[in-house]
N, C-alpha and C positions, 0 to 999 in steps of 0.2 A: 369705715376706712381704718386701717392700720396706720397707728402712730410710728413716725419714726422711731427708730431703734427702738421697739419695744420688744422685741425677743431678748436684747440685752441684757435688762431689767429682772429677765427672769430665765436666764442663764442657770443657774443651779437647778431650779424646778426640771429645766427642760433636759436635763441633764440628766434628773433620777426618773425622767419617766422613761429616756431611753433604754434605758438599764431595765426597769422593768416591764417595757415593750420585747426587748428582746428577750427578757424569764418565761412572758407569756408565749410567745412563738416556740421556743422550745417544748414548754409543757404542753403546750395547746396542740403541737403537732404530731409530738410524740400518740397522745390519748387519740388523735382522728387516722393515723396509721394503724391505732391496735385497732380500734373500730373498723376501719377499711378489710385488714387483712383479717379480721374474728378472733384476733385475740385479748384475753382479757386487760384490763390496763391493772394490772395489781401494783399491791403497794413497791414493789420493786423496780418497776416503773416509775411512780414516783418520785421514788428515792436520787433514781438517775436522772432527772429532770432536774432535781433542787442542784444535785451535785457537779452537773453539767453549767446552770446557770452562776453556781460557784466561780466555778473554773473562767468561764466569759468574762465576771466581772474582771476578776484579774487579770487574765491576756487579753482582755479589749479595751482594758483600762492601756496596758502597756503601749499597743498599737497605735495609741492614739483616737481608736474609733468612738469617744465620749466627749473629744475635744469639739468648741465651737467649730462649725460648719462652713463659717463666712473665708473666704477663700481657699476651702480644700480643693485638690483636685480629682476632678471626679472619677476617672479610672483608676487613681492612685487608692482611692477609698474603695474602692469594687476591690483590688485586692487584696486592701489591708484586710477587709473583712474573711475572703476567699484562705489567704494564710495562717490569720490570727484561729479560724475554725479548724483546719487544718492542724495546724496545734494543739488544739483542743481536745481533737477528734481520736489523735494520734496518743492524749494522756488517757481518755478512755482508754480504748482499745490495751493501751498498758497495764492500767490498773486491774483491769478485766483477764487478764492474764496471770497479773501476780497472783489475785485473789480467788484464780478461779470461777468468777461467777457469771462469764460468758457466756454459759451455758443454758443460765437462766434464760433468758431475752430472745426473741425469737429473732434468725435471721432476716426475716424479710422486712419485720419490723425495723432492725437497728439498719439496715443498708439504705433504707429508701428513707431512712431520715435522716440520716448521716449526708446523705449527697441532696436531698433537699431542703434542708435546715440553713447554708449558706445561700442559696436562691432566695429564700424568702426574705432574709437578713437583709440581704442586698435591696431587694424587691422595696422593702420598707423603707428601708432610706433613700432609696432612688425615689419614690414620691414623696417623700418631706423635703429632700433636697429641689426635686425639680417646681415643688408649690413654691417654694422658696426663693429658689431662679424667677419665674413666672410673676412674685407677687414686687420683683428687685426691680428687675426692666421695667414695671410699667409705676416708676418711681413709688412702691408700698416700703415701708421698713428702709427707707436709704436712707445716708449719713453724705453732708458735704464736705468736701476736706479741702485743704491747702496747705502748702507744704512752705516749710522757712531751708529757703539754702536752694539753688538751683544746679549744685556742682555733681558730681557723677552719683555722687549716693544717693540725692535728689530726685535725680532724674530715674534711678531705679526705681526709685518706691513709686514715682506715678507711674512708669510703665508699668507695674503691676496692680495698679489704681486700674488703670485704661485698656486695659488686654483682656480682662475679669469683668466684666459688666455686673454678672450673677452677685459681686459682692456689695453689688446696694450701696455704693460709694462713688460718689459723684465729685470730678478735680475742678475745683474754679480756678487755680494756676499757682503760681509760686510767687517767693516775697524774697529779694535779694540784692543785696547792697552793692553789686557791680552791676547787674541785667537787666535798669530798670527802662522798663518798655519795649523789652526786646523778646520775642517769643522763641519759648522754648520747642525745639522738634524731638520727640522722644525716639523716635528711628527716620533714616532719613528721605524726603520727601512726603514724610509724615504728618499730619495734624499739628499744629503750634500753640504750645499754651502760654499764655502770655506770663510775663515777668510783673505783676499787679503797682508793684510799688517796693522799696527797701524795707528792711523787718522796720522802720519804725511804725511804719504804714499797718505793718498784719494787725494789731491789735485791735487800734479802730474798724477795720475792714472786717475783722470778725466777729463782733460786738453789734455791729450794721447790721450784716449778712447774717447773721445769726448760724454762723459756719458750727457746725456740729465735731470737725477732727483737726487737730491742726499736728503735719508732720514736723519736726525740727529735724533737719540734716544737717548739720551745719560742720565743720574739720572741729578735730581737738581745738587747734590754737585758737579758735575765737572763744577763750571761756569768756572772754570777759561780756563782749555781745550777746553771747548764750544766755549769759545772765537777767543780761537787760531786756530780751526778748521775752524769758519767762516772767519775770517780774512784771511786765507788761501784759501779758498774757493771761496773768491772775484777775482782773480786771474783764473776765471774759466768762463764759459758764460754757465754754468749748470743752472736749477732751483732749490734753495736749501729751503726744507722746514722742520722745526722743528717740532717732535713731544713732547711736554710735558710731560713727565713722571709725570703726575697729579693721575695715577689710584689708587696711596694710600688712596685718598680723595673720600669720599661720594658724587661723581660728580652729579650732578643734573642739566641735560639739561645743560653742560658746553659750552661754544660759546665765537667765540673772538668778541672783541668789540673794542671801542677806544671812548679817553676823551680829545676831542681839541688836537690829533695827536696820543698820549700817547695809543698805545696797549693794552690792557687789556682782562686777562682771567677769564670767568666767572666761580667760579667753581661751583655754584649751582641758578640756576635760573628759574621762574615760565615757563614753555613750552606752556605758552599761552599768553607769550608778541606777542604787534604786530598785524599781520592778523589773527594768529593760535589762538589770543583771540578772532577776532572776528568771527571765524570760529564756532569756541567752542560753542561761547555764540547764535550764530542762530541755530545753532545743539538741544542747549538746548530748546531753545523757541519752534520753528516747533516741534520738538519729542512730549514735556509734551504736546502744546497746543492739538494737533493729538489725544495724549493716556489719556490725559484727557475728549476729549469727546468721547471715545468710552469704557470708564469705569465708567462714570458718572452715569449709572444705577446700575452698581454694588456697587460702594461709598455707594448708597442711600439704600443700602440692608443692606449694614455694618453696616452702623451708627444705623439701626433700632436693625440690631443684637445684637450693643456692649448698647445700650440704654436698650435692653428688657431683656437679660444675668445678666447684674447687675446694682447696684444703682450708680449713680455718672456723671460726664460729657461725651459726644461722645470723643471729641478729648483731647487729652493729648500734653503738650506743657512741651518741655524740652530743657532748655540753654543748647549751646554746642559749641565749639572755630570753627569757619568756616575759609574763606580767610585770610590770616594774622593772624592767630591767634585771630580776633576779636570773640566776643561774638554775635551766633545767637540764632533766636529761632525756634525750628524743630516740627514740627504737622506731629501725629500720631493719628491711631484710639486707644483709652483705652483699653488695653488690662487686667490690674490689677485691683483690686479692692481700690489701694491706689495711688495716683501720687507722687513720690517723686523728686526732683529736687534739690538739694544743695549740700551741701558741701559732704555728703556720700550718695552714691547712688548702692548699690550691686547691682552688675549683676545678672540678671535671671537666676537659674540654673536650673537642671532636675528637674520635679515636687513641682517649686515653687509654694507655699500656697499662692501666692500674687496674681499669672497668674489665671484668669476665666477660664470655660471651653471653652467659645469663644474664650477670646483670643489665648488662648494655639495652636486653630487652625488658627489663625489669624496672630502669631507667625511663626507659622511654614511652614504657605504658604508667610508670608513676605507681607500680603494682608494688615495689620496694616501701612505699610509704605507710600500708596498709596497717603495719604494727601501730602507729603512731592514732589508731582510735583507741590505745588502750592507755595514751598519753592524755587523751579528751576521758576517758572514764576514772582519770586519776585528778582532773583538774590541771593538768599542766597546759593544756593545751584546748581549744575550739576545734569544731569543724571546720568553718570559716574565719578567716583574720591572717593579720600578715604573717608571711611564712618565714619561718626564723631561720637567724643565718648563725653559724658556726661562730662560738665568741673569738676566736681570729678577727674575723669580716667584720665583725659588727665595730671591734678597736678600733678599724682600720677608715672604715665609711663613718661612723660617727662625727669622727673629725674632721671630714670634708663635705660634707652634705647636711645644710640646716633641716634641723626637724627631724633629722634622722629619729632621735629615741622617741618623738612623740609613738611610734609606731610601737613601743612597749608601753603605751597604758591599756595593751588590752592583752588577754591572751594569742599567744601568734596558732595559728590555720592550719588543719592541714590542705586544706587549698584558700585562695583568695579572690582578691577583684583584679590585680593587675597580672596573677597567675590563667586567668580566663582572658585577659584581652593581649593574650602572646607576652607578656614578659617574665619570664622564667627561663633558668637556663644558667649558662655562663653569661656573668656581667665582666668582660673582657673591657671596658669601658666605665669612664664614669659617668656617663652620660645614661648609658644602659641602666644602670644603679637607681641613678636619677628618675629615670622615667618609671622607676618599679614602686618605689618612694612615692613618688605621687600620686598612684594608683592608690597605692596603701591609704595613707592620710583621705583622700578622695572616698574609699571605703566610710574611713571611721566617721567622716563628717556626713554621709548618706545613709548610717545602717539603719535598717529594717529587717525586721522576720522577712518579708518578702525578697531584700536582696540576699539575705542568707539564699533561699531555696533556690532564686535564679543561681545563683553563684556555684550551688552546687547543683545544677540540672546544665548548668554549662561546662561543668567540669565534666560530666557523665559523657559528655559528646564530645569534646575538644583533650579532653583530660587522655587519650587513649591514644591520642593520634599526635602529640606534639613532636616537632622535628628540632626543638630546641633543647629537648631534654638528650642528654648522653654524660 
């Protein structure tokens, strides 16, 4: 019989075998494809095995696919893997072009492992995960927990205790100095956990029970209780972990850190420090360099378009606050018959006398944007992320709308998340502003390589047909 929590224990081990579970599935698959199809497995072969299992470690490190398993979710994992190879697949096929040696490698070989190498990845973890689930429910590897504080944060972290069965974590109730004896309903007409006793109570009770997790939820303002409960809690051989009652705050990508020992909570930080920036940033390059040459005929149609439409320059060039806040500069195709850029700059509305008839259509398929992949090949700019507004706008919204500049710690988009769910356009409103804002931040607090590609596979469909662009 499995000890509780004993995968815990050996968290790192199991950590470097996935790593070199999934080196072997690459090389392994690669060599029974050439075998299948009769061709040799030469050292070139090889060579792309080792350099492919390279490349994994780092974007599946970034994905998160190496992390503990105890409450992932399991679709979400089906596509981190599906995206993260994706990526991968997509620096091949790069390199193999820069370097010319695509040529080497047989087609049938690299296609039929290219689209079955992600199957199998999945494949694999889908039964370590589901032995996993299998061995949780029938109480193998579970942990008991009880949670100090029964107030909204509280009450979160058991519903996510209680909703997840698979995470081998079992609630015996909560411990709180107003609720005692009253049971808790975590939705309602729901199941009720009971309120056990006030924190002076958890300690003994977990010393008893021999409780394996104990949550602390408790508000900032009780440090002084906070204290007296861990102190007491020392007294115990539980694992006790704090949750910060931080969700007042416009959390942004929050993460613990530490400064020569000193702990520290982040509450709002760029979600592209790190590997997840350099993930980002190869995301960017591969994509535009990709979608720039297979639009380059179209550009060269435009630019005759906006040239023969009306008098004036092709492209149009407009400051606008990027990363940090700094000052970039964004290329567009002309859509107006006047360029304006400074200090006031109105938005485009319905049937603006400014807008060309080309542009108008050039507007409204978002086709005018097109230059701005060569603002992402310069680093000014992402594929994805908030869409930056004219340094006018940005003066102007700043000062009425909190959080506004958190949306400059990252590079801004040429499309985004609130640009897919209809908000783009004229913001005639501040409310409209508002709702665009929250998307944004909403982004930055969810990114993934995978909302990247949805973001842009929904732009591809909705991006072409918006009635709110003029």
């Amino acid at each position: 019989m499995l000890r509780q929590g004993i995968f815990n224990q050996y968290r790192w081990l199991i950590s470097r075998i996935q790593r070199l579970l999934d080196g072997a599935v690459v090389i392994s698959l690669l060599f029974f494809l050439c075998w299948l199809h009769g061709v040799i497995f030469k050292r070139e072969f090889l060579v792309l095995g080792i350099v492919t299992f390279l490349l994994m470690m780092v974007i599946f490190q970034g994905a998160g696919l190496y992390r503990p398993w105890r409450g992932a979710n399991l679709m979400g994992l089906v596509r981190q893997v599906f995206v993260a190879w994706v990526l991968v697949a997509a620096i091949l096929v790069t390199l193999g072009y820069v370097t010319k040696t695509s040529a080497i490698f047989s087609r049938k070989v690299m296609l039929s492992w290219m689209v079955l190498t992600p199957f199998i990845l999945v494949g694999l973890r889908l039964k370590v995960y589901m032995g996993l689930h299998w061995a949780r429910e029938r109480g193998l590897n579970t942990r008991t927990v009880v949670i100090a504080g029964a107030g909204e944060l509280g009450k979160q972290l058991a519903k996510n205790v209680v909703d997840t069965p698979w995470l081998g974590m079992r609630l015996f109730g909560f411990f709180d100095d107003r609720l005692v004896g009253e049971k808790i309903e975590l939705q309602p007409g729901g199941r009720g956990y009971p309120v056990l006793g006030d924190l002076d109570d958890m300690a003994p009770f977990v010393r008893d029970h021999k409780i394996d997790m104990v949550y602390i939820a408790l508000p900032l303002r009780a440090q002084d209780r906070f204290r007296q409960v861990v102190d007491a809690l020392k007294d115990t051989t539980a694992s006790v972990y704090f949750a910060p009652d931080l969700f007042a705050f416009s959390l942004l990508q929050a993460s613990l850190t530490d400064l020569r020992g000193i702990p520290l909570v982040s509450l709002w930080e760029t979600p592209f420090y790190g590997i997840n920036g350099w993930l980002k940033r190869v995301e960017d390059l591969v994509l535009a360099s990709l979608i720039l040459l297979l639009v380059s005929p179209l550009m060269l149609v435009i630019a005759l378009g906006v040239k023969l439409s009306s008098p004036g320059p092709v492209m149009f060039k407009q400051h606008r606050y990027g990363l940090d806040g700094e000052e970039i500069v964004v290329y567009k195709f002309r859509t107006m018959r006047v360029c304006q850029d400074g200090q006031e700059v109105p938005q485009a509305t319905r049937d603006d006398p400014r807008v060309t008839w080309f542009g108008a259509f050039l507007r409204r398929t978002s086709l005018d944007e097109l230059p701005q992949f060569f603002n992402v090949l310069q680093g000014a700019m992402s594929i994805v992320g908030p869409r930056p507004h004219a340094v006018a706008h940005n003066e102007y919204y700043r000062q009425r709308i909190p959080a506004y500049m958190l949306r400059h710690k990252v590079r801004p988009g040429l499309t985004g998340w609130a640009q897919v769910n209809g908000w783009r356009g004229e913001t005639e409103t501040l409310e409209k502003m508002e709702k665009r804002i929250e998307y944004d931040l909403d982004y930055l607090r969810r990114w993934s390589l995978w909302l990247d590609l949805k973001i842009i596979l929904l732009t591809m469909f909705r991006g072409f047909r918006d009635t709110h662009a003029y």
